[in-house]
C-alpha positions in Angstrom: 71.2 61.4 -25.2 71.6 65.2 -25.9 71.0 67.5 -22.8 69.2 69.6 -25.5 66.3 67.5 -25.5 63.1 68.2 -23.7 62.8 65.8 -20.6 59.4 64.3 -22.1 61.3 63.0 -25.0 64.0 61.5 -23.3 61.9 59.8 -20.8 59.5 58.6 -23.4 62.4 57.5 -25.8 63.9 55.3 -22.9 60.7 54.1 -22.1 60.5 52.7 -25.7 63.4 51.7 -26.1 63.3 49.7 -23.1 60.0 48.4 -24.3 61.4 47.2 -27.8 64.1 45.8 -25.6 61.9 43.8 -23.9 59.9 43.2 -26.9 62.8 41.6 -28.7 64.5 40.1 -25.9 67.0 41.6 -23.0 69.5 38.8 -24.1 69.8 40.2 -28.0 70.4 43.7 -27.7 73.6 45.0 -25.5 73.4 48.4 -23.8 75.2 50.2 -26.0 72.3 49.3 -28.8 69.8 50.1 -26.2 71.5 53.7 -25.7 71.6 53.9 -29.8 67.8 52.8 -29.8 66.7 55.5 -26.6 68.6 58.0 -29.0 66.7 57.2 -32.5 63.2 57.3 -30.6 64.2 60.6 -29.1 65.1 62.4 -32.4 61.7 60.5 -33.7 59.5 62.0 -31.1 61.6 65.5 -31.1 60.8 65.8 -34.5 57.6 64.5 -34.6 57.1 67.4 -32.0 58.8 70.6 -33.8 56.5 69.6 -36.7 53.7 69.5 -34.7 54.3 73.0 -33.0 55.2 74.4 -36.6 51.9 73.8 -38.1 49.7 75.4 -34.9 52.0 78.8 -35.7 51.6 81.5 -38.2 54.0 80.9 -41.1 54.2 83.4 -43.8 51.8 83.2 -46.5 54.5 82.1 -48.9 54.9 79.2 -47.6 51.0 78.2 -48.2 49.7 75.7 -50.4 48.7 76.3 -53.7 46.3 73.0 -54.9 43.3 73.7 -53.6 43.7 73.2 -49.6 41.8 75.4 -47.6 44.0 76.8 -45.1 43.3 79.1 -42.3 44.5 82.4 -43.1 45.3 86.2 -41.4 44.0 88.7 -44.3 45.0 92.3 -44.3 43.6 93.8 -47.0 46.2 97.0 -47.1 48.7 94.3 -47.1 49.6 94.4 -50.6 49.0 97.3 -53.1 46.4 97.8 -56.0 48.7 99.0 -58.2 52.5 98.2 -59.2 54.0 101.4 -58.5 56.7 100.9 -60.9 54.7 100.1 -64.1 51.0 101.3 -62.6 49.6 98.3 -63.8 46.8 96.1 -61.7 49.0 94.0 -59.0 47.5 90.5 -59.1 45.3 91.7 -55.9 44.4 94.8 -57.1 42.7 92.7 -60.4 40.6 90.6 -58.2 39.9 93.3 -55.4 38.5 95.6 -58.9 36.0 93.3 -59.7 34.8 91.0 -56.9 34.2 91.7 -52.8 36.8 91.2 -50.5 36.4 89.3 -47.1 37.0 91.4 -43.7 40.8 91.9 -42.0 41.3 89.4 -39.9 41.2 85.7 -39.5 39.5 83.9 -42.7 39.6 80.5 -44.4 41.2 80.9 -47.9 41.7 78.5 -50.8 44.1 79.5 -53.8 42.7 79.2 -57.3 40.3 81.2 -60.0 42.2 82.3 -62.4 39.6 82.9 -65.4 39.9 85.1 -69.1 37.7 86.7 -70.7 37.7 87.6 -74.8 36.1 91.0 -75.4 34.8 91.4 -78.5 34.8 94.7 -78.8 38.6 95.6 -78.3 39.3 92.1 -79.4 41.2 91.4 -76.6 41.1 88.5 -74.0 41.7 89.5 -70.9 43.0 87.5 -67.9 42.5 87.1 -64.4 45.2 85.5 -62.6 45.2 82.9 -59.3 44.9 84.6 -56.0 43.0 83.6 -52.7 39.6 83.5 -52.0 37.4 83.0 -49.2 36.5 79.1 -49.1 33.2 78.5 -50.6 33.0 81.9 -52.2 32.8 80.3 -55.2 36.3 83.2 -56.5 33.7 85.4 -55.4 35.4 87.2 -52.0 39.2 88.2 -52.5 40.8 87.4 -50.1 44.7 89.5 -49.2 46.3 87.1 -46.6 49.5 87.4 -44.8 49.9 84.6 -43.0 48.2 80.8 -42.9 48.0 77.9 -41.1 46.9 74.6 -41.5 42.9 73.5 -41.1 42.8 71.3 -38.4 41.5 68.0 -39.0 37.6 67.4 -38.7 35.9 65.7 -36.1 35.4 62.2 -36.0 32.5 60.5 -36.8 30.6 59.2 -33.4 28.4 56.9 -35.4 27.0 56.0 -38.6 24.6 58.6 -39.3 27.1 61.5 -39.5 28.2 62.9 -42.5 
């Protein structure tokens, strides 16, 4: 086993392997399967573990997912500029920030989404507001300029029946 390891996973890798071991019978698997086996579970649970840890830390906001998921979010609103500075156009922020209300800096749960158009008849142009984030249940009402994200974690489970 690699010396790399966390104790935890080796211990609970041998003690699974030994277990399957067991399970199947000491007389069908030699020791140099068992070591092979301990190995496999300990790469399982190591993983199983760095994904774990990964999504309780801040990732950039990037990363985040883009279909809908709420996600908890760090939101900066300087983070990003109104305007372009090359073309002094809207930035994709700065068209939502113009014409809705923007949530607090700080810690906020954000889904991606409301991108809308508009035709004016007047000019006779349609105009367009792209995707961005939003405060969850805003209804793309609060803009929302996040940073970082990570996920929601999973709701409580039900104690009984009449929860919803």
């Amino acid at each position: 086993m690699s010396n790399d390891q966390p104790q935890w996973a080796k211990d609970e890798a041998t003690n699974l392997a030994i277990a399957y071991v067991d399970w199947l019978g000491r007389d069908t698997v030699d020791a140099d399967a068992e070591q092979v086996l301990a190995q496999s579970v300990s790469q399982a649970l190591l993983s199983a573990y760095e994904r774990g840890r990964a999504e309780r830390e801040w990732q950039p906001i990037e990363t985040a997912p883009k279909d809908g998921t709420p996600i908890f979010a760090w939101c900066v609103h300087e983070a990003d500029p109104y305007h372009d500075e090359a073309t002094g156009n809207l930035t994709d922020y700065g068209c939502w920030a113009e014409v809705t209300s923007r949530v607090a800096n700080g810690p906020q749960v954000v889904v991606w989404g409301g991108e809308d158009s508009d035709y004016d008849e007047w000019s006779g142009k349609t105009y367009t507001w792209p995707n961005w984030w939003f405060r969850h249940g805003s209804e793309f009402e609060e803009v929302a300029n996040p940073t970082h994200w990570m996920p929601l974690p999973a709701p409580p489970a039900k104690e009984n029946d009449n929860e919803r």
